[in-house]
C-alpha positions in Angstrom: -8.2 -10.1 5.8 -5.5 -11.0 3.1 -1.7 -9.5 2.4 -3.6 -7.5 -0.1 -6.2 -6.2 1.5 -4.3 -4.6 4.5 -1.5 -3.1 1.6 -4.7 -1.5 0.3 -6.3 -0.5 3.5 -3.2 0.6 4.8 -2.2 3.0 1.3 -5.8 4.3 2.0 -5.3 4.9 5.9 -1.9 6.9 4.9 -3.4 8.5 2.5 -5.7 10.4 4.5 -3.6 11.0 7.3 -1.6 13.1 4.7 -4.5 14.7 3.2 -3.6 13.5 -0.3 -5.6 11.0 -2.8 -4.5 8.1 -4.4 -3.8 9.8 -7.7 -1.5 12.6 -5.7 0.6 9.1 -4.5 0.6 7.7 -7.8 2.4 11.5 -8.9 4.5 11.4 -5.8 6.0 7.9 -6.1 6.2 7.0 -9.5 4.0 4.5 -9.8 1.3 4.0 -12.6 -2.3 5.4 -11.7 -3.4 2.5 -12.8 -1.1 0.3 -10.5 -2.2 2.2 -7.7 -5.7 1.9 -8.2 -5.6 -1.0 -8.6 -4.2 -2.1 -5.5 -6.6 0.1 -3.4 -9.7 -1.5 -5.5 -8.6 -5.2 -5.0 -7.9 -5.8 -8.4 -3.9 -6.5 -7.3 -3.2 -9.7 -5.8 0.4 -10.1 -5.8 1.8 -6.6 -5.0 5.3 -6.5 -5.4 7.6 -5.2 -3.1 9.5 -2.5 -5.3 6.0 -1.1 -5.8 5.3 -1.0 -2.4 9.0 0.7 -1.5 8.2 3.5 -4.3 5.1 3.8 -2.6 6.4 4.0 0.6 9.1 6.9 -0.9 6.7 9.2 -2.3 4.9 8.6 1.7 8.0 9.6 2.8 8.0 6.8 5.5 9.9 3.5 5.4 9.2 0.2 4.4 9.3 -0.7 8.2 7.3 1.9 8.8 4.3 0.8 6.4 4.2 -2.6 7.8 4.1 -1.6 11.3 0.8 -1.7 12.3 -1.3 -4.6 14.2 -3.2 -5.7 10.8 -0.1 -6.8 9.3 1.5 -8.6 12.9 -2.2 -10.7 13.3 -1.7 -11.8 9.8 -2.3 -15.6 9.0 -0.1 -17.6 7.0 -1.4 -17.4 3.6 -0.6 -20.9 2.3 -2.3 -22.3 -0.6 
């Protein structure tokens, strides 16, 4: 699994924990329906990480917060 990949699983994963779809984020934070689907689809490869923080504010949770999960600590480097 790629950077991309877990940013997508892991929007989806928070997502339904807060009983909310990825168009209700998209509303909540700011960010463009289209970004947002984007991302969860695959279609984003280089998510940036202001999109992620105004995801991450409309989830109410930090930045610290998102990225703490096991997925992104087994990570390999992704050097091309």
């Amino acid at each position: 699994m790629n950077i991309s990949q877990c940013v997508a699983q892991r929007i989806l994963e928070l997502c339904a924990q807060r009983n909310i779809t990825v168009n209700k984020l998209s509303t909540l934070s700011g960010v463009t329906q289209s970004t947002v689907n984007d991302i969860v689809n695959g279609k984003a490869k280089n998510i940036g990480i202001v999109t992620i923080k105004k995801l991450c504010d409309g989830l109410e949770i930090t930045i610290t917060e998102f990225f703490d999960t096991q997925e992104f600590k087994s990570l390999e480097q992704e050097i091309y």
